[in-house]
N, C-alpha and C positions, 0 to 999 in steps of 0.2 A: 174712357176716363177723362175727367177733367184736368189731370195734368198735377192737380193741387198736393197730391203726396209726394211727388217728386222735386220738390224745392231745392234750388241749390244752395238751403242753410244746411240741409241735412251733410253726412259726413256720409264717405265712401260706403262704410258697413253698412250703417242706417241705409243708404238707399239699396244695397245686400239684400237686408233686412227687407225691406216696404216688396221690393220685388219678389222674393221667395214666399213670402205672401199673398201678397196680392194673385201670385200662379197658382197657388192653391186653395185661395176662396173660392177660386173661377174653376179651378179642373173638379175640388171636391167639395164644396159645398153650393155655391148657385145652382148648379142643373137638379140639386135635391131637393131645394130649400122651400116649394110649393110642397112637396108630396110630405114628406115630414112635417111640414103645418097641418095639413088635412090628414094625417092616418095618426097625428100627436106620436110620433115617431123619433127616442133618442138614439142619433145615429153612434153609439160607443166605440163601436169598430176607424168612425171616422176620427172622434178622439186621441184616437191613439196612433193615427197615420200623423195629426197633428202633434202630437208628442216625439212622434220620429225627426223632426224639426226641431226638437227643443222647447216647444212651448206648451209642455208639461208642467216646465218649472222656470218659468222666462226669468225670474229674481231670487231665485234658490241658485246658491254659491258652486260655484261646477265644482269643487269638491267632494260635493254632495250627490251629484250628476245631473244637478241644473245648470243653465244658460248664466245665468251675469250679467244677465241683461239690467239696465237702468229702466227708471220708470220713464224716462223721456224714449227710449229706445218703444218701452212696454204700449205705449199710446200710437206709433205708428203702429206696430201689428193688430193691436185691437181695432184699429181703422181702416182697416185692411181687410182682416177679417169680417169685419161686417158688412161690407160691401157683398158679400156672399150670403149670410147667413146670419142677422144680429142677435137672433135667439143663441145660435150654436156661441158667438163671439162671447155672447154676456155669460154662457155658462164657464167658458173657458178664464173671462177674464174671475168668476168666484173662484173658480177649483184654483188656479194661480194664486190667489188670495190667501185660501188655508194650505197654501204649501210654505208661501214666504212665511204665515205665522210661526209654525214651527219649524223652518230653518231660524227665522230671528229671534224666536223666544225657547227654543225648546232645548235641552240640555245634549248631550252626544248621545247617550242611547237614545232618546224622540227621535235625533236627526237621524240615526244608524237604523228606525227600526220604519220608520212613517215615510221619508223622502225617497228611496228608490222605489218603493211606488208608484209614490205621487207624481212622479217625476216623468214616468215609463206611461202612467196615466193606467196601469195595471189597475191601478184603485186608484179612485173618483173621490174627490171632499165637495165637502158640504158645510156651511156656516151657518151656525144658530144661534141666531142673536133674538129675534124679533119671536115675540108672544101672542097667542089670542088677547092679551088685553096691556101689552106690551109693545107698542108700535115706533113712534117717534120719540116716548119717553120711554127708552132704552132702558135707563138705570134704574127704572121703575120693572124689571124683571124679577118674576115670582118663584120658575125654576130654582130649587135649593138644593147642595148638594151637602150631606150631614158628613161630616169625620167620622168612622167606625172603624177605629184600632187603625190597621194598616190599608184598611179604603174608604173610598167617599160612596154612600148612595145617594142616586140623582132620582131626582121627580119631577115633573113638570111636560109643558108641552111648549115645543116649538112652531110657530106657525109661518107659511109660505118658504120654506125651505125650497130653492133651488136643486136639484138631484137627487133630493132624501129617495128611498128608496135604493138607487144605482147604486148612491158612493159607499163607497167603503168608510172613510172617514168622516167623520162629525167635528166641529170645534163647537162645544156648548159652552155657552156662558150661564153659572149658577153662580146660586146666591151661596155664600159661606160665611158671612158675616152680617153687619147690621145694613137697612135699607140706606138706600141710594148710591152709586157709583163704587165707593171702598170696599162696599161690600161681597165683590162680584170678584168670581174666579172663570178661570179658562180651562176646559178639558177635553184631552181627547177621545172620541168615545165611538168604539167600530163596531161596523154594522150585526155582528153576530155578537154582540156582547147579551145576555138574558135580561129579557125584561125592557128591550127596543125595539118600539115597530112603529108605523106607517099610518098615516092617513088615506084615505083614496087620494087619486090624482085629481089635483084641482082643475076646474073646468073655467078656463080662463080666454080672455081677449084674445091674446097676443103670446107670444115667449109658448108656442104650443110642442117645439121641438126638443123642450126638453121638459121632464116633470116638475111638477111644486106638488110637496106635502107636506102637511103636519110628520113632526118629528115628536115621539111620545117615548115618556121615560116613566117607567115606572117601578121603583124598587132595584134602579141598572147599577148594579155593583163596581167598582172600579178599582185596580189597587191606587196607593196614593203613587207610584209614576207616573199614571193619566196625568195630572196634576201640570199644566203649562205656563211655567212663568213666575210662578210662587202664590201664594193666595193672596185675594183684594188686588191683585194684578188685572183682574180678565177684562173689566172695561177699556180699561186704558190701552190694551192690548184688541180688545176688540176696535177701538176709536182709530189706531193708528191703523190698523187692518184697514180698514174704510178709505181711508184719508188714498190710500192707491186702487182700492174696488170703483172708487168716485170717480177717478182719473180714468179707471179701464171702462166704466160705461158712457163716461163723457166721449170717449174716442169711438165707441161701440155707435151711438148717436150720430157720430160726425160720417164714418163708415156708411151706416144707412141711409143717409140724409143725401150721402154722395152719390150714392146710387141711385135714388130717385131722381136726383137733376141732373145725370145722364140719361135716364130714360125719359127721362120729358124731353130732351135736346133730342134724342133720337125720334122722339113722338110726332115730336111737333114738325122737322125737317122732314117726317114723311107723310104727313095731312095738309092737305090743303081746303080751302073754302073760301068763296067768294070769289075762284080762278087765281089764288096765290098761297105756296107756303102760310103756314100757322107761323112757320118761324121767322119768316119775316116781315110779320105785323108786330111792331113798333111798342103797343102795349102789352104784347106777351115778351120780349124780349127787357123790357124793363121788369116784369116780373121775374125770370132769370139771373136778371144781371143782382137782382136785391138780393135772391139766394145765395148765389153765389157770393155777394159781398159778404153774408151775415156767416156765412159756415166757416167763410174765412178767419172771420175775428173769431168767431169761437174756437178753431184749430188754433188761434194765437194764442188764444188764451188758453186753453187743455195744456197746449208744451212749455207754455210759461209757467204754469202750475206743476208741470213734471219736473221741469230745470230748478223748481225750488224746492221739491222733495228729494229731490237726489242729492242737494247742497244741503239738507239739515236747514234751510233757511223757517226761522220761529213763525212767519208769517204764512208756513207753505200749507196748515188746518186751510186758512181763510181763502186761498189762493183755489183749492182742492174743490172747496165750497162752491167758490165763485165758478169755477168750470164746469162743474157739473151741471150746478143750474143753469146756467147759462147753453152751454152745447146740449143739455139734452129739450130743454125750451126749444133753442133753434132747430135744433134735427128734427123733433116731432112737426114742428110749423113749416119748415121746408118741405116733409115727405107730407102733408095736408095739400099745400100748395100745390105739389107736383101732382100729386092725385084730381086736383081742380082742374089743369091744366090739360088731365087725358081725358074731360069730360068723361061719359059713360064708360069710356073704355078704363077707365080707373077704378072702378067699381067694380071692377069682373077680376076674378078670383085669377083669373090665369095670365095678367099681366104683373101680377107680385106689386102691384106699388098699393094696394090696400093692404097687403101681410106688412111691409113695411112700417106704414100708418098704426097697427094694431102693436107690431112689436114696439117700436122707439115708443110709442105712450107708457110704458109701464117703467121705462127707464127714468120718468119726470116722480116716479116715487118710491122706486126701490134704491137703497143705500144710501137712507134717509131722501124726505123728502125736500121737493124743492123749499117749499115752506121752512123747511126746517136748514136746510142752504143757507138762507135768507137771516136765520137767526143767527146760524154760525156768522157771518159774515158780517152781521149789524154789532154781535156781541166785541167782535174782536175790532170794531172801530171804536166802539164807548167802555170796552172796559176799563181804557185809562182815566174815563173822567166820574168814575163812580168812586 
């Protein structure tokens, strides 16, 4: 390892933390993490060895029988984690995601009836926000869910759901009132409820260790307790959700990205040509030394963006933005780089730095795209002068 998780900014726990992790991307997930690519294999069982650790529920209130952990906490393990495994990290770091929703949004029975689940990792979540014709413009979702007496029915389809199928829980975002943003509710919606099923498993790049499907409602009856947060709530409530999913794949980024520029330091110290080390020719070692500088600022900037979510700071959307884009740009260009760097030997399935390559690409546009980073983050510099 490069040394770079071990800072001595971190505090005693946090390097607890970085450690009891990082022993377990390494003992349970890396030696799996090719075969689970190639057999599209969700390891659930490992899931839940993760959950024996507490990171079932790393930001659900240990009341609840989650961790407490802060989101600056949440960013080292997700970087940890992915040093193993970034498909497995990024699903971990979603299912986290709709656990915090409703411990933060959801009333005492949600949290009495959803979180010692979630938490045990017994049951899997799943967030559905994104539409076949509902992608970056969010609020532009077509999912309706109607008031009938004492339930709402849901219709619609969700598309690219992370775990659909597995989890047990669903967060949907339907429409319950007029278009755009206000009109958007939050619900929770479990997998045996009637009239919810599945798409086939989508056949994808990268992220192959865990499923994506279409998430379909049709006619799925709910009583009005499903209901999370109040209605004309669920955007805002999906938004903030985000604003720490972005942080956990930012870190998921920085995790893979690390890992690949140890395996080129080890690649290269053990090739030689021309009768000397690769690694100590002068030109590849300035290409290291640039990874390594660039992963660094984006690690600065991922825990500056944590440190201002966990303080409530107003600017911490823009900060969120900025990290994301930013560490997962970098992560995918560094793990490109390192793959140039093992020349052909980079391109063969059984050194893991093309699975690398394939995963961190999909993180430059899932939970919102960078394109869409870029807007949050231009809007929130000119909205004072409009």
């Amino acid at each position: 390892m490069t040394g770079a998780m071990t800072s001595s900014l971190l505090t005693d726990d946090q390097l607890a933390i970085v450690e009891t992790t990082l022993d377990f991307a390494q003992e349970h997930l890396a030696p799996h993490a090719l075969a689970w690519d190639q057999e599209k294999h969700f390891p659930v069982e490992v899931l839940r060895k993760a959950a024996h650790l507490g990171l079932g529920g790393m930001y659900v209130a240990e009341d609840a029988g989650g961790s407490g952990l802060t989101r600056a906490d949440g960013v080292l393990v997700f970087e940890a984690l992915a040093s193993g495994c970034p498909s497995i990290a990024g699903y971990l770091s979603i299912h986290n995601m709709v656990a915090w929703m409703i411990d933060r949004y959801g009333d005492e029975a949600q949290r009495a009836r959803w979180l010692a689940p979630l938490t045990t990792m017994d049951w899997l979540g799943s967030y559905c926000l994104t539409e076949p014709g509902a992608g970056s413009d969010a609020a532009g979702l077509s999912t309706r869910a109607e008031r009938d007496r004492d339930t709402y029915v849901l219709n619609g389809v969700k598309q690219f759901i992370s775990g659909a199928g597995a989890a047990h829980v669903y967060i949907v975002m339907a429409r319950t009132g007029e278009s755009g943003p206000g009109g958007v509710s939050a619900f929770v919606v479990e997998r045996d409820d009637p009239g919810l099923s599945f798409g086939p498993n989508e056949k994808k790049m990268g992220w192959n260790a865990q499923p994506t499907r279409q998430v379909i409602l049709e006619d799925v009856r709910v009583p009005v307790d499903r209901l999370l947060g109040g209605e004309g709530n669920g955007f805002r409530i999906a938004m903030n959700g985000l604003n720490g999913g972005r942080l956990g794949i930012a870190a998921c980024s920085l995790g893979g990205a690390r890992s690949a520029l140890d395996r080129s330091l080890t690649h290269l110290a053990d090739r030689e040509a021309f009768g000397a080390r690769l690694l100590d020719a002068q030109a590849l070692q300035f290409r290291l030394a640039d990874m390594a500088t660039e992963l660094a600022a984006a690690r600065a900037l991922v825990r500056q963006a944590a440190q201002a979510l966990d303080a409530g700071d107003p600017q911490a959307p823009q900060l969120c933005a900025m990290a994301k884009q930013f560490a997962t740009d970098t992560g995918h260009s560094v793990a490109d780089r390192a793959l140039q760097l093992h020349g052909g030997y980079g391109y063969l399935t059984e050194y893991g730095i093309e699975k690398l390559v394939r995963d961190l690409r999909v993180h430059r546009i899932l939970e919102g795209t960078n394109e869409i980073m870029r807007l949050i983050v231009a809007r929130g510099l000119t909205g004072a002068l409009r």
